[in-house]
C-alpha positions as CSV (number, residue, x, y, z in Angstrom):
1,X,0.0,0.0,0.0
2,X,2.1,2.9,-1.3
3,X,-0.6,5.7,-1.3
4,X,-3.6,4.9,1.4
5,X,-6.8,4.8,0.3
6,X,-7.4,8.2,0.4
7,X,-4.2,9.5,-0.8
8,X,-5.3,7.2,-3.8
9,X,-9.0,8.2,-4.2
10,X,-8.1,12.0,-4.0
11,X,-5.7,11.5,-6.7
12,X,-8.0,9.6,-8.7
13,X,-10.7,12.1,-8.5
14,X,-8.3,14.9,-9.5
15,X,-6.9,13.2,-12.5
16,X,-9.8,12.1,-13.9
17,X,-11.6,15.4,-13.5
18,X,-8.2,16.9,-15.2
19,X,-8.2,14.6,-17.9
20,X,-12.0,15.3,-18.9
21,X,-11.2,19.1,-18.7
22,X,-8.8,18.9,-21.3
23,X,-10.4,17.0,-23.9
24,X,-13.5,19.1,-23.2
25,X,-11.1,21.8,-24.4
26,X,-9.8,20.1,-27.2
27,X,-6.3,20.6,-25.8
28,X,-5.4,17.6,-24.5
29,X,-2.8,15.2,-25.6
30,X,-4.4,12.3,-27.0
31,X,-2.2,9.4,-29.1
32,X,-3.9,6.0,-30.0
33,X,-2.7,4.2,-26.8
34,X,-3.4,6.9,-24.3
35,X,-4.2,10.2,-23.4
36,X,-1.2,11.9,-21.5
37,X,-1.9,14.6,-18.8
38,X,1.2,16.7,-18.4
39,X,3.0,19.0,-15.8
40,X,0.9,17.6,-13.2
41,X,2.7,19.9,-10.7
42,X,0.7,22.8,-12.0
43,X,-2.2,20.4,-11.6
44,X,-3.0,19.9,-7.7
45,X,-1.2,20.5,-3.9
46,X,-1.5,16.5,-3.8
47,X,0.7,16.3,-7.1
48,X,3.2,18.7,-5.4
49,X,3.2,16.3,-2.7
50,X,4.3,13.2,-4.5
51,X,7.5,15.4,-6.2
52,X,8.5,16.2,-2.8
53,X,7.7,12.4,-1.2
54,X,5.9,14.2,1.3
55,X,3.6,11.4,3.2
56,X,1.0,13.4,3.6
57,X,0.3,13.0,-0.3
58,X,1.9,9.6,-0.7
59,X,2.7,7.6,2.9
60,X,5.6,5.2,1.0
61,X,7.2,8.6,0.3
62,X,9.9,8.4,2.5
63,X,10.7,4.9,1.3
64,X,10.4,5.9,-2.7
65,X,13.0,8.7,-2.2
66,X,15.4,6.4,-0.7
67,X,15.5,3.9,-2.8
68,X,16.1,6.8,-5.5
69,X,18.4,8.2,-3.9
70,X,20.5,4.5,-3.6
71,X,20.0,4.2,-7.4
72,X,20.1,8.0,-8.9
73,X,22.5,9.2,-6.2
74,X,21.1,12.2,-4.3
75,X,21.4,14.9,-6.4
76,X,19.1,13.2,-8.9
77,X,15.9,15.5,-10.9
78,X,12.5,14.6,-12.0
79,X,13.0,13.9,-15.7
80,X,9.2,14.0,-15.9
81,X,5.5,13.1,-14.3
82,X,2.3,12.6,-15.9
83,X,-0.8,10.5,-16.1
84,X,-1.0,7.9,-18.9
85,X,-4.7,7.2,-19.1
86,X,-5.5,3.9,-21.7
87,X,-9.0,4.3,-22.7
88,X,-11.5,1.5,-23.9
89,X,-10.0,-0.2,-26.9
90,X,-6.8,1.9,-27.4
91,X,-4.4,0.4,-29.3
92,X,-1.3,-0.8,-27.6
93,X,1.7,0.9,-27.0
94,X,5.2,-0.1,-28.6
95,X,7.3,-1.5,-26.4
96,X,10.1,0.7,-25.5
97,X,12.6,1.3,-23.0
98,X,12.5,5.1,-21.4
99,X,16.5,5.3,-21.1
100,X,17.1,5.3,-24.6
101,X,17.5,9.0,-24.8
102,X,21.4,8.3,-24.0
103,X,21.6,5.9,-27.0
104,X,24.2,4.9,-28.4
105,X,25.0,5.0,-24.7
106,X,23.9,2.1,-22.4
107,X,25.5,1.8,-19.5
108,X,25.1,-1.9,-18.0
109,X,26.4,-1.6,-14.3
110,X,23.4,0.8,-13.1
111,X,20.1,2.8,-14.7
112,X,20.6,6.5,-15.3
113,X,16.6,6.3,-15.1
114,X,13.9,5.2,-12.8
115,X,10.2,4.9,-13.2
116,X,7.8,5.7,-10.5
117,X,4.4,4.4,-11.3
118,X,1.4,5.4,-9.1
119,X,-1.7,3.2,-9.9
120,X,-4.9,4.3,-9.3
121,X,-7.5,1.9,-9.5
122,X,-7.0,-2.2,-10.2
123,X,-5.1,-3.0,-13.1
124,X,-5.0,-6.2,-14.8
125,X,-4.9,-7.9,-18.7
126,X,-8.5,-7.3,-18.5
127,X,-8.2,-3.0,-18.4
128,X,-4.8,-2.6,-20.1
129,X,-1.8,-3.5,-17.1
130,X,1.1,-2.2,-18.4
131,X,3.3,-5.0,-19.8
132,X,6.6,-5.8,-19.0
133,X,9.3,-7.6,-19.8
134,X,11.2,-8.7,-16.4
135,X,14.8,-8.8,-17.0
136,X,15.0,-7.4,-20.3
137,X,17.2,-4.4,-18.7
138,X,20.1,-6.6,-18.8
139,X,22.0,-6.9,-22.0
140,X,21.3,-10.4,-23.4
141,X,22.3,-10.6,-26.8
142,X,25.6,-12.6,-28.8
143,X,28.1,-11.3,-31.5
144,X,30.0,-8.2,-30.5
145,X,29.8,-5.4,-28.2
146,X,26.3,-3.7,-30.2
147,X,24.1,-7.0,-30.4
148,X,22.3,-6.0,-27.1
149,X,19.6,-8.1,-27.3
150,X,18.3,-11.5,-28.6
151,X,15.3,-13.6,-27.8
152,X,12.9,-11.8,-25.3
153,X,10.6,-13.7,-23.1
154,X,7.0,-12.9,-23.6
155,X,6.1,-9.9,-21.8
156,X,4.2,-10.3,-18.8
157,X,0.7,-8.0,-17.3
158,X,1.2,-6.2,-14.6
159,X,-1.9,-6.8,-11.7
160,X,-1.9,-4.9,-9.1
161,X,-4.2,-3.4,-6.6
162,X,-5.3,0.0,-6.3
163,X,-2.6,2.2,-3.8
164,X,0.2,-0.2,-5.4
165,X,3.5,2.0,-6.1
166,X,5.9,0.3,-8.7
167,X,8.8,1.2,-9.4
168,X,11.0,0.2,-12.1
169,X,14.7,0.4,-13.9
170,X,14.4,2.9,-16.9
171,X,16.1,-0.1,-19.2
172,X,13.4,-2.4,-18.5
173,X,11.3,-2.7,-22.1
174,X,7.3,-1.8,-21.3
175,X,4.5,-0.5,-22.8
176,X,0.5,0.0,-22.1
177,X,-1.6,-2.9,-22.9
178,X,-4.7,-2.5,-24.8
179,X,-7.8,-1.7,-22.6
180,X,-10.5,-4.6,-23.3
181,X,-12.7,-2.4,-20.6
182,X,-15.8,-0.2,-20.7
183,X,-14.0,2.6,-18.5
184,X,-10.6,4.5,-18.8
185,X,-7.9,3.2,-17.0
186,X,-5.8,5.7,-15.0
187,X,-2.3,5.9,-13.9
188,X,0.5,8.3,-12.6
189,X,4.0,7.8,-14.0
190,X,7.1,10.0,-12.1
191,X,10.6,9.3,-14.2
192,X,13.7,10.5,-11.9
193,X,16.9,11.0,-13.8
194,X,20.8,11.2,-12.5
195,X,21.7,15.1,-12.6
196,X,23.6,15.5,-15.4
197,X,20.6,14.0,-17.9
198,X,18.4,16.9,-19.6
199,X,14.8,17.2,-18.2
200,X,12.0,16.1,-20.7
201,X,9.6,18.4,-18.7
202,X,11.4,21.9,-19.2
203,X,10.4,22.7,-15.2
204,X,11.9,25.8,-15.2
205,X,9.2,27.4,-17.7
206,X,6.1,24.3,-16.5
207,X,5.9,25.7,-13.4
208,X,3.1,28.6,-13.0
209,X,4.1,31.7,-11.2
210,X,1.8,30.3,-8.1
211,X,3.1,26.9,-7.8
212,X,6.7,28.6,-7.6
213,X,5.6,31.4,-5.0
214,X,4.9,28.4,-2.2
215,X,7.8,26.2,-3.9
216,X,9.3,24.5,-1.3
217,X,13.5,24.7,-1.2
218,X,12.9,20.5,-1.8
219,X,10.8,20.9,-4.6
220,X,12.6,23.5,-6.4
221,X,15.9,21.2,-5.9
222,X,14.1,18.4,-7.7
223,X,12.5,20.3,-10.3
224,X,16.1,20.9,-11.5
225,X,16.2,25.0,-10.4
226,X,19.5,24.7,-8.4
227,X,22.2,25.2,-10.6
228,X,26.4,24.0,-10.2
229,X,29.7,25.1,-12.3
230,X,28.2,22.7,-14.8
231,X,24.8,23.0,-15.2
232,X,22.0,25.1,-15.2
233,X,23.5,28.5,-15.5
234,X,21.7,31.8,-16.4
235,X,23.9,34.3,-17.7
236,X,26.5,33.2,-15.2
237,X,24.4,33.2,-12.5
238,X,24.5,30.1,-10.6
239,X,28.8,28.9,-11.2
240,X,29.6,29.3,-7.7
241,X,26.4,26.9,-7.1
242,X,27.2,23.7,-5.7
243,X,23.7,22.3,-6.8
244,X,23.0,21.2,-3.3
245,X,19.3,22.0,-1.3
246,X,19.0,25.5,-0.7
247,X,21.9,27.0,-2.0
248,X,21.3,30.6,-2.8
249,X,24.4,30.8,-4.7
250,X,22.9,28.6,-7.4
251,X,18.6,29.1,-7.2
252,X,17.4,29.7,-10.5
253,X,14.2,30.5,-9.2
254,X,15.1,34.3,-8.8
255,X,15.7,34.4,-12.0
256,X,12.4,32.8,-13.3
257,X,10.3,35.1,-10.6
258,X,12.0,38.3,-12.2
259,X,10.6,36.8,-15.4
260,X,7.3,36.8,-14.1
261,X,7.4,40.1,-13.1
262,X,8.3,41.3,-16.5
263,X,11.9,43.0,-14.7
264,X,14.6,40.5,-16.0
265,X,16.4,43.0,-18.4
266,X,19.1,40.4,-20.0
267,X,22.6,41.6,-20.5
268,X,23.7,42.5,-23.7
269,X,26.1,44.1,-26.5
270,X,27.9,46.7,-23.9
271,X,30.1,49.9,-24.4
272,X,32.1,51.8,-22.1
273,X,29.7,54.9,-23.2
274,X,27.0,52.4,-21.6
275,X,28.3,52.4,-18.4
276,X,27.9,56.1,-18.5
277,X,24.5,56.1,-19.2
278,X,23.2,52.8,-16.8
279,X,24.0,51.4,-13.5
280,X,24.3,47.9,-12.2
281,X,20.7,48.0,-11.3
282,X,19.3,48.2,-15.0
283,X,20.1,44.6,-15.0
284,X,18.0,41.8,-12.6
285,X,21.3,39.6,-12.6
286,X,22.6,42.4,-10.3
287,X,20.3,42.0,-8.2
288,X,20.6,38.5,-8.0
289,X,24.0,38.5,-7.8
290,X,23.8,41.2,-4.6
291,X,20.9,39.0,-3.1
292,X,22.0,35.4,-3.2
293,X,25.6,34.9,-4.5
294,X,27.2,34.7,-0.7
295,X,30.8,34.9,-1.9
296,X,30.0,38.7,-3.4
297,X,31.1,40.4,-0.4
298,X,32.8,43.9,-0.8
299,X,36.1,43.2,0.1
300,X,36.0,40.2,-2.5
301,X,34.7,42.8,-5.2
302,X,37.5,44.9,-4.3
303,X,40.0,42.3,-4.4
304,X,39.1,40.6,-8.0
305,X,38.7,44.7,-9.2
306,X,42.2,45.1,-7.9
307,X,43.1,42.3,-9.6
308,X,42.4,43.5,-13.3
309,X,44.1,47.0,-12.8
């Protein structure tokens, strides 16, 4: 029992509500084999709650973010997180493995993807369990380092109950079974990614201006808005970061809220005639930069100025 009963009904109801919303809109995402409900953390507080493994939105929280954290490492990001919803008769969906985005890479000793699936209602062969191949993450093929794979076992139906949390390797080949039901069948998927991997879900523009207001420093660190020397940077912004929970030195998030208020004036072409005619201020990074980078201390300003005389 991942999610308790109500942690699982309240989901359900919100989803599904979602889900109709959309289509009554005519701007929902609809393929042959689902219908996909996207940046779910603009979507409901309960959805918040499962990016942060917050118990009070999924009880097996605290369990689900250690084990990713054991896999991933801790500084890993939420590569994405989204219903799939197969409705009656869909077609199937290929079976695919969600790590290939690294291809021709494929590293064998550990994933650099893991799958969090949320399942809200029982699933079985009957209403489109997602099928999976067990094992099929391991290389298994013959004749030279890129002959992966041979022979797969048939793929097996996932049944589970309703609250059930599974979570899987991203090499592990899947795909949505066809729905032989009367009613749609509705899941959550979460995909968590090492740190270095590019986000499919761009959170940095996803998120609405009120989700980010009450953004917790947990959340923003998973949704990918601490920057490090290496990643993430905004016009410099963020290279003293060390990419860690809370570090001011690297939170893309002032940047995105200056955005929002329509002041982030980007730096540009510059003269010396410029700096005449503008101060520091004209520019949010300034601001930024005096706010949050804890290393910009006068006497270290002085120091690097002294340095280029």
């Amino acid at each position: 029992d991942g999610m308790s009963q109500e942690q699982c009904q309240r989901m359900r109801a919100r989803i599904e509500e979602q889900a109709a919303a959309e289509r009554a809109l005519g701007i929902a995402y609809l393929v042959q084999s689902q219908q996909h409900v996207w940046s779910l953390v603009n979507k409901g507080a309960d959805f918040v709650k499962c990016l942060e493994h917050d118990p009070q939105g999924v009880q097996a929280g605290p369990i689900i973010e250690c084990l990713l954290d054991e896999t991933l490492g801790s500084g890993w990001n939420h590569f994405s997180f989204l219903s799939n919803i197969s409705y009656p008769n869909c077609h199937p969906q290929a079976m695919h493995q969600d790590q290939t985005f690294i291809a021709p890479y494929n590293p064998r000793e550990a994933p650099v993807l893991v799958n969090t699936m949320y399942v809200l209602e029982d699933v079985n062969e009957i209403n489109g369990g997602t099928l999976l191949i067990p094992g099929s993450h391991k290389p298994n093929g013959s004749g030279g380092p890129y002959a992966l794979y041979g022979a797969m076992p048939r793929p097996i139906n996932l049944e589970a109950k309703a609250g059930t949390i599974l979570m899987f390797d991203g090499r592990v080949l899947h795909g949505g079974a066809v729905n032989h039901s009367d009613r749609f069948r509705y899941v959550i998927t979460n995909s968590c990614v090492k740190s270095f991997i590019r986000q499919q879900e761009n959170f940095l523009l996803t998120v609405s201006p009120e989700v980010l207001a009450n953004a917790s420093d947990k959340l923003l660190w998973r949704l990918g808005f601490q920057s490090q020397i290496t990643a993430n940077l905004v016009e410099g912004y963020g290279y003293q970061g060390t990419g860690k929970m809370g570090d001011s030195n690297g939170s893309v998030a002032h940047v995105r809220r200056e955005i929002d208020a329509g002041n982030y004036q980007h730096v540009g072409a510059l003269t010396m005639d410029d700096v005449t005619k503008i101060s520091a201020d004209h520019f949010a990074l300034a601001r930024i930069q005096r706010q949050n980078e804890t290393f910009r201390t006068p006497e270290h300003i002085r120091k690097m100025m002294d340095m280029t005389l």
